[in-house]
Short mmCIF file of the C-alpha atoms (twelve columns), coordinates in Angstrom:
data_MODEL
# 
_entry.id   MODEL 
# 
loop_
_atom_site.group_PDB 
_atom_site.id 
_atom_site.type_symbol 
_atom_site.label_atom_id 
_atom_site.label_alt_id 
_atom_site.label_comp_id 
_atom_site.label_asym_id 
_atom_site.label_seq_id 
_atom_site.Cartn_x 
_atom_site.Cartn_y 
_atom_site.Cartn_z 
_atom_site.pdbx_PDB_model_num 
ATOM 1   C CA . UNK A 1   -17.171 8.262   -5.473  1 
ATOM 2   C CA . UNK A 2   -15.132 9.375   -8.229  1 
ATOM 3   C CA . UNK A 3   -13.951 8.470   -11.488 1 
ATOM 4   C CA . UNK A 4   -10.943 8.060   -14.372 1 
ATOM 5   C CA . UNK A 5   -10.459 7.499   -17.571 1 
ATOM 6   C CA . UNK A 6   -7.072  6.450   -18.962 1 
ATOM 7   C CA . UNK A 7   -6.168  6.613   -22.790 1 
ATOM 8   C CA . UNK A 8   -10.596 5.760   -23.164 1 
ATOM 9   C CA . UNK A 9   -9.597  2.304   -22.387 1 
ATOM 10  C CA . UNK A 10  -10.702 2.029   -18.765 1 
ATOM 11  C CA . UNK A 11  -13.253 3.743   -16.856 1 
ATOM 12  C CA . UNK A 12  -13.163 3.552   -13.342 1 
ATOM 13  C CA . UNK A 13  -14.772 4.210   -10.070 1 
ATOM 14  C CA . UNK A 14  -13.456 4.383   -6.518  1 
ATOM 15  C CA . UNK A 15  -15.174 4.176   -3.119  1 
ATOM 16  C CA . UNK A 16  -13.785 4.592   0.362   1 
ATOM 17  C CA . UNK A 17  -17.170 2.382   1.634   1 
ATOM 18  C CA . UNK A 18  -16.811 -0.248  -0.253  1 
ATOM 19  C CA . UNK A 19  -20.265 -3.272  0.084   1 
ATOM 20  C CA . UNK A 20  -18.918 -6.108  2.551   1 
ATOM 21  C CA . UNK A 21  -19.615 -8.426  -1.112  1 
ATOM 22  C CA . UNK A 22  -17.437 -6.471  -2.834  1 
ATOM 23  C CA . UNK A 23  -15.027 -6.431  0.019   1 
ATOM 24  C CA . UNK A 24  -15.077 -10.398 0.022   1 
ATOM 25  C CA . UNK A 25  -14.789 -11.044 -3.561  1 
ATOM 26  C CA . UNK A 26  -11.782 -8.754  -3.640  1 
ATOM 27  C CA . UNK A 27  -10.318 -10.551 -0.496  1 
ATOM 28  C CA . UNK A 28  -11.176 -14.344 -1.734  1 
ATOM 29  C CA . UNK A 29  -9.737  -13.362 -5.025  1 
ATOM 30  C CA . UNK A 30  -6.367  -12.035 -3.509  1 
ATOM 31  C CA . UNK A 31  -6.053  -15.318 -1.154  1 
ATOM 32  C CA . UNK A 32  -6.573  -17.713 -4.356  1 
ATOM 33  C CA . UNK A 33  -3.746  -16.050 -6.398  1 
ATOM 34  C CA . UNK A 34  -0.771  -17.094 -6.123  1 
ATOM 35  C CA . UNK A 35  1.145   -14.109 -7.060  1 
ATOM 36  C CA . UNK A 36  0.091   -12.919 -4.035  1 
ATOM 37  C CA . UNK A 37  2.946   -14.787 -2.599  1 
ATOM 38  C CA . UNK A 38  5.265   -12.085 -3.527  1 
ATOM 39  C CA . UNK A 39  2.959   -9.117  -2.910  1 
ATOM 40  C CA . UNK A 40  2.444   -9.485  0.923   1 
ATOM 41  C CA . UNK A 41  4.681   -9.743  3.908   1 
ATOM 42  C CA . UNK A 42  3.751   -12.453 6.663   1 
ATOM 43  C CA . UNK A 43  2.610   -9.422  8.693   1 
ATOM 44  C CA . UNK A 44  -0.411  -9.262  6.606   1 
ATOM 45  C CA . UNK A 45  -4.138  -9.679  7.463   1 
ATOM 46  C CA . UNK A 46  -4.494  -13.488 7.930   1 
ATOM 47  C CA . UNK A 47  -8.446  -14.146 7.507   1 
ATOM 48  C CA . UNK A 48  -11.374 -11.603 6.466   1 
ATOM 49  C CA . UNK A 49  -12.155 -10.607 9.802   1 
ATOM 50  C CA . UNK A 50  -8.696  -8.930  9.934   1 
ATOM 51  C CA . UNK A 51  -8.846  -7.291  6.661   1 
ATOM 52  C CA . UNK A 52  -12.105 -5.836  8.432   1 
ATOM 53  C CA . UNK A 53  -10.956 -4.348  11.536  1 
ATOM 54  C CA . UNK A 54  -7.287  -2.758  9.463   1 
ATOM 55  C CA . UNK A 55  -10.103 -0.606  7.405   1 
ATOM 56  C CA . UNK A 56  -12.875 -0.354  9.999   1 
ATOM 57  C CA . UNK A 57  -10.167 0.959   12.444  1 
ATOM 58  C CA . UNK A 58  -8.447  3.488   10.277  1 
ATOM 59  C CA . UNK A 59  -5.659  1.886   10.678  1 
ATOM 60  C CA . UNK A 60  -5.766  1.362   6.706   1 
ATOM 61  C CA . UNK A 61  -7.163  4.544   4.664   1 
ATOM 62  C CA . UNK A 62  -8.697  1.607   1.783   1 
ATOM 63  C CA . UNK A 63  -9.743  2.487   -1.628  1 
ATOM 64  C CA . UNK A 64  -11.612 -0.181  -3.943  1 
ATOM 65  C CA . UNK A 65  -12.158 0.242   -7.513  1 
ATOM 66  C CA . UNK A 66  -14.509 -0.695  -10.182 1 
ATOM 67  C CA . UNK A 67  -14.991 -0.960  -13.699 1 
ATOM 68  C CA . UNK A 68  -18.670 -0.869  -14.030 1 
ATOM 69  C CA . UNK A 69  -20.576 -3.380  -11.218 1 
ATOM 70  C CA . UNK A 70  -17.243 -5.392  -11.587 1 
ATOM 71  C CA . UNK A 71  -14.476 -5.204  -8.680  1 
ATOM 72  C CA . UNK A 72  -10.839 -4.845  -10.564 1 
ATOM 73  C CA . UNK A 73  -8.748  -4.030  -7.371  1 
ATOM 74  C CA . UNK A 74  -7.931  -1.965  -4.718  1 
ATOM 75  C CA . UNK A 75  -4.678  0.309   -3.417  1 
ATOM 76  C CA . UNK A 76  -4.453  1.282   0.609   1 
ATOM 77  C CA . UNK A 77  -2.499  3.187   2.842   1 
ATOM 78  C CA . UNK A 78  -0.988  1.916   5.682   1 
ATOM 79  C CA . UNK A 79  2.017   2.129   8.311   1 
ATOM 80  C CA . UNK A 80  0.921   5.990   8.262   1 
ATOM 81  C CA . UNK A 81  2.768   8.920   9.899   1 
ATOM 82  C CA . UNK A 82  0.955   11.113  11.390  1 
ATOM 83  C CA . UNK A 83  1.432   15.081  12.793  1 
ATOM 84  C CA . UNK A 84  1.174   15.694  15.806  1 
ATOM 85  C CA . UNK A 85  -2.448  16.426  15.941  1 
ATOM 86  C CA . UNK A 86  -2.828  12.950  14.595  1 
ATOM 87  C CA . UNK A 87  -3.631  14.008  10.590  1 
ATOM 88  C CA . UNK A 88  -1.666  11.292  8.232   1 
ATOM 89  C CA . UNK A 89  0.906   13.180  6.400   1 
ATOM 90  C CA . UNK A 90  2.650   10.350  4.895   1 
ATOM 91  C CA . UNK A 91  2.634   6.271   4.651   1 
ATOM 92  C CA . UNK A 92  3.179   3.312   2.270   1 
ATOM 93  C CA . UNK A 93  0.941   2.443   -0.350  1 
ATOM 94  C CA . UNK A 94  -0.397  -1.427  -0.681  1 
ATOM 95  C CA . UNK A 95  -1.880  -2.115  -3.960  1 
ATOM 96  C CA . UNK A 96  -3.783  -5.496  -5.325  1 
ATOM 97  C CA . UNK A 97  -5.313  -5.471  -9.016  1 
ATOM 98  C CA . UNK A 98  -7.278  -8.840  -9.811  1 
ATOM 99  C CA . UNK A 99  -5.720  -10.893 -12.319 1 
ATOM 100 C CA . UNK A 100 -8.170  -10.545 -15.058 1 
ATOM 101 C CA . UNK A 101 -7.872  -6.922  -14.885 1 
ATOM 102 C CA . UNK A 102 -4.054  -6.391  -15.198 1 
ATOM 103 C CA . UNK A 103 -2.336  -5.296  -18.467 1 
ATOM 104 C CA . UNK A 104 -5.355  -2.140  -19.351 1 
ATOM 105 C CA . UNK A 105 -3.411  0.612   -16.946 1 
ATOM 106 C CA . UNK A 106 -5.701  -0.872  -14.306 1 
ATOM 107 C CA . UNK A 107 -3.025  0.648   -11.648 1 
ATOM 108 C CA . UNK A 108 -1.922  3.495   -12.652 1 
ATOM 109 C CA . UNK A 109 -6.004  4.469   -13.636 1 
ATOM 110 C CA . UNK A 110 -6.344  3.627   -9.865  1 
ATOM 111 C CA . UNK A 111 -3.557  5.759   -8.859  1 
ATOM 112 C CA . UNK A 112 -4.468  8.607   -10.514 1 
ATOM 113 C CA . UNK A 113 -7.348  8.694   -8.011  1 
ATOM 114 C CA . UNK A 114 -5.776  7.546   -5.014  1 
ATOM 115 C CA . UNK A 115 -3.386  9.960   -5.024  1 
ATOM 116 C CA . UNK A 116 -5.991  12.935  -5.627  1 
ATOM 117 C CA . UNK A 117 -8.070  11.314  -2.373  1 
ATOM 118 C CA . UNK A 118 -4.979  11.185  -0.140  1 
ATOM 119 C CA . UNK A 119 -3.726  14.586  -1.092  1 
ATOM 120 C CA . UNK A 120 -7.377  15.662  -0.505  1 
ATOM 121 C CA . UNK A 121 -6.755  14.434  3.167   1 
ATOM 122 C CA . UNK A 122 -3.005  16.025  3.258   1 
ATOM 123 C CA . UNK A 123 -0.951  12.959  2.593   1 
ATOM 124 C CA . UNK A 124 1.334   14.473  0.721   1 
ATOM 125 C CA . UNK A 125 4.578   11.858  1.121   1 
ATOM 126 C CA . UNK A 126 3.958   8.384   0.045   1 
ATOM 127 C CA . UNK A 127 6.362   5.074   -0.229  1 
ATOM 128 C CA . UNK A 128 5.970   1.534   -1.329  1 
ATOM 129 C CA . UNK A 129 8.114   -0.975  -0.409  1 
ATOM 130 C CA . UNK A 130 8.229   -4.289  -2.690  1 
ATOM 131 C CA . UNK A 131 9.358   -7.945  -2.970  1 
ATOM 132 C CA . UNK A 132 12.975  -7.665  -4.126  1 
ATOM 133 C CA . UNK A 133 11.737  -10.896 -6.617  1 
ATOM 134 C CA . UNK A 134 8.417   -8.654  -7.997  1 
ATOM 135 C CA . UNK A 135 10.100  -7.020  -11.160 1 
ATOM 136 C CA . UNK A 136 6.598   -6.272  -12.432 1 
ATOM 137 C CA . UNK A 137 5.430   -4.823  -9.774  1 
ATOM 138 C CA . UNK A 138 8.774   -2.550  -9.345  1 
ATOM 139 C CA . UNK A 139 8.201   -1.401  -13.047 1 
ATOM 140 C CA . UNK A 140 5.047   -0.051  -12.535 1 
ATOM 141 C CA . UNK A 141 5.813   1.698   -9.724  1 
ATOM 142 C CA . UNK A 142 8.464   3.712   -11.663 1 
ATOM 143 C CA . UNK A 143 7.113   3.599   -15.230 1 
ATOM 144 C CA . UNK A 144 3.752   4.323   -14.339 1 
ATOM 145 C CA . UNK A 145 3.283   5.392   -10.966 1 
ATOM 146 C CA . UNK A 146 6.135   7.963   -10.965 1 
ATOM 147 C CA . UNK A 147 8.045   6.445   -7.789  1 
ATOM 148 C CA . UNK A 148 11.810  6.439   -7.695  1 
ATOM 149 C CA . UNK A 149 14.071  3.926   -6.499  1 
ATOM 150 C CA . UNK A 150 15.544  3.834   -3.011  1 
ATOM 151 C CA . UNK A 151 17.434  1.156   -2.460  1 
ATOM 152 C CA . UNK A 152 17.042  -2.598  -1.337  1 
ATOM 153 C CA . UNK A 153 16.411  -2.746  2.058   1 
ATOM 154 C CA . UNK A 154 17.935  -6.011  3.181   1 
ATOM 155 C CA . UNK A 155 15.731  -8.677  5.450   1 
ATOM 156 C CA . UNK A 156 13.140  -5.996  5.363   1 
ATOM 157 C CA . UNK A 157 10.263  -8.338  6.297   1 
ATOM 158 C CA . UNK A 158 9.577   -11.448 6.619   1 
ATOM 159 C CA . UNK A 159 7.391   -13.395 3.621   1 
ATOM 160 C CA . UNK A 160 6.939   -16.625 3.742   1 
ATOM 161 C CA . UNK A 161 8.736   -17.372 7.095   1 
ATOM 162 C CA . UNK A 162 11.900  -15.959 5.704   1 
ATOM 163 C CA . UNK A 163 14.117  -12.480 5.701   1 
ATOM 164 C CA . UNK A 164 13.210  -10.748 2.432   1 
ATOM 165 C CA . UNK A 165 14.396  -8.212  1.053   1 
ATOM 166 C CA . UNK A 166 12.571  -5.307  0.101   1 
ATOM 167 C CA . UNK A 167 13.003  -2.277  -2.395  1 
ATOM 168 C CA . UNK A 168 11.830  0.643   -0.993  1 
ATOM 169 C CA . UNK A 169 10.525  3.321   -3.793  1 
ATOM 170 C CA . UNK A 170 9.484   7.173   -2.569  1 
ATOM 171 C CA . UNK A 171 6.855   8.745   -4.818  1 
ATOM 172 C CA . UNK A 172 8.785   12.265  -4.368  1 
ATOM 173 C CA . UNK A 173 13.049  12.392  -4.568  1 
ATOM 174 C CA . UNK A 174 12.977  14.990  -2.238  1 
ATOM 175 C CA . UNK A 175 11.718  12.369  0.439   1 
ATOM 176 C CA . UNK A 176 13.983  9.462   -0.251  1 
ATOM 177 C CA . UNK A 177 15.979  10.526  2.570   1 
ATOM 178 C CA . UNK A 178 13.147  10.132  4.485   1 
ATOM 179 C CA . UNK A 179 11.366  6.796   3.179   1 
ATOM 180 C CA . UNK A 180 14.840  5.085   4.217   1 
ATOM 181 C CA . UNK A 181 14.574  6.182   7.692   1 
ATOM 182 C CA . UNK A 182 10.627  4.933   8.058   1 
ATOM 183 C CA . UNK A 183 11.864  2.016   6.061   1 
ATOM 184 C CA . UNK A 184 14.262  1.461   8.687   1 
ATOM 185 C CA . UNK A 185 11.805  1.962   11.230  1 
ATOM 186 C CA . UNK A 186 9.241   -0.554  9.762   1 
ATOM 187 C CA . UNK A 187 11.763  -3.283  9.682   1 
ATOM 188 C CA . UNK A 188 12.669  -3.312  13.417  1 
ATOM 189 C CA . UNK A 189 9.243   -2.967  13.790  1 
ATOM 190 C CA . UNK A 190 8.342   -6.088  11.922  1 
ATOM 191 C CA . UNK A 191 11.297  -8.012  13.739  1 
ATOM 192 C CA . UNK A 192 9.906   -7.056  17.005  1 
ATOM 193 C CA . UNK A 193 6.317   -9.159  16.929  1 
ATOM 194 C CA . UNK A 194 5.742   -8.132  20.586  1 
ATOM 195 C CA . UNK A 195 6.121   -4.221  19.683  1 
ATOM 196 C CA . UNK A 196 2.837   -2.143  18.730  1 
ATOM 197 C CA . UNK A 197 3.999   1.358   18.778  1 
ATOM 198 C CA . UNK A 198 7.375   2.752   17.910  1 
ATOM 199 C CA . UNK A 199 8.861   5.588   20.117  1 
ATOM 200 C CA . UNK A 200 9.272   9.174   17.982  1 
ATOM 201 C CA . UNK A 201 12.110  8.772   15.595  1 
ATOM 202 C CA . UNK A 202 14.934  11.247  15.899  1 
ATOM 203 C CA . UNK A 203 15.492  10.784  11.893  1 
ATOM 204 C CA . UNK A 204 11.928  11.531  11.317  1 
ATOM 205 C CA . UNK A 205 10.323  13.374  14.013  1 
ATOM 206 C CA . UNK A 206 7.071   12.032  13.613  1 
ATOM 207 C CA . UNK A 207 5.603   9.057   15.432  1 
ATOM 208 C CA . UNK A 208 5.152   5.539   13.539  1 
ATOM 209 C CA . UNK A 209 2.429   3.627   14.308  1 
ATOM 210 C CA . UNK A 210 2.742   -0.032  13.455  1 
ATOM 211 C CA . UNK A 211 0.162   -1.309  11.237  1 
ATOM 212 C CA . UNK A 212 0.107   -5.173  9.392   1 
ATOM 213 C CA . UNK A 213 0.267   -5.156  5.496   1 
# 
């Protein structure tokens, strides 16, 4: 477990074996809020069991946070790249703060330790791709996160039964290049609901596994 402290305004903890109670308040909460609408694509974990076997599998390296005994969110990554020995060495970054929580650097407090864990591990290249609608959300990923701004990548995914698009943001400029190809590469991924594993990319060289969220 490890811990931040941003501005001595939040102090928080984050576990990679997170208690299945904390686990289901964190999911329960999520499902009730309705910004949530704009946070997740249809591809999404659909019930608890789901959320279960993404982290359970590795498919989703899943870090949840807490202020105190109190559960204030959580930031994954998924859709990961990995080397040809199978080590991630890059994927996108899924982050949920609960609503009574936001507005105290919750996320960027979070981030802070995320991105120590996953460099830990050698993920070194990270990208988020975000509702074109979520302004918030697109703020603090630049203001406060430190990720620069892509592009819009249209009909991205599919939210809510329809073709959204999606603005992709890569944590380091030198991999925007990069993030637009994978980008590229998740979206015919999520338009083909029959396909589980994409072929190795000649833009990227690496070999995408599909993963929901």
């Amino acid at each position: 477990m490890t811990t931040s402290t941003l501005k001595a305004e939040l102090t928080i903890t984050l576990t990679a074996t997170p208690t299945l109670n904390d686990l289901r308040h964190w999911w329960e909460t999520r499902q009730a809020d309705p910004d949530a609408a704009l946070a997740f694509t249809d591809a999404a974990p659909r019930n608890f069991a789901e959320l279960l076997d993404c982290i359970y599998s590795g498919a989703h390296l899943f870090y949840l946070a807490h202020c105190g005994n109190a559960v204030v969110g959580a930031m994954w990554l998924h859709d990961m790249v990995y080397d040809a020995d199978g080590t991630p060495r890059a994927g996108w970054l899924g982050t949920y703060v609960l609503p009574e929580h936001r507005g105290r650097h919750t996320t960027q407090t979070m981030w802070l330790l995320v991105h120590d864990a996953l460099s830990a591990r050698g993920v070194h290249s990270l990208y988020i791709a975000s509702h074109h609608a979520n302004i918030r959300a697109h703020a603090v990923a630049e203001r406060h996160l430190g990720f620069h701004r892509v592009d819009t990548y249209p009909a991205f995914a599919s939210c809510q039964g329809m073709p959204t698009d999606y603005v992709i943001l890569s944590m380091r400029q030198e991999d925007m290049v990069e993030s637009w190809a994978l980008a590229h590469a998740r979206a015919q991924m999520q338009h083909l609901s029959s396909s589980t594993t994409l072929p190795q990319s000649e833009d990227t060289g690496y070999t995408v596994h599909e993963q929901r969220w």
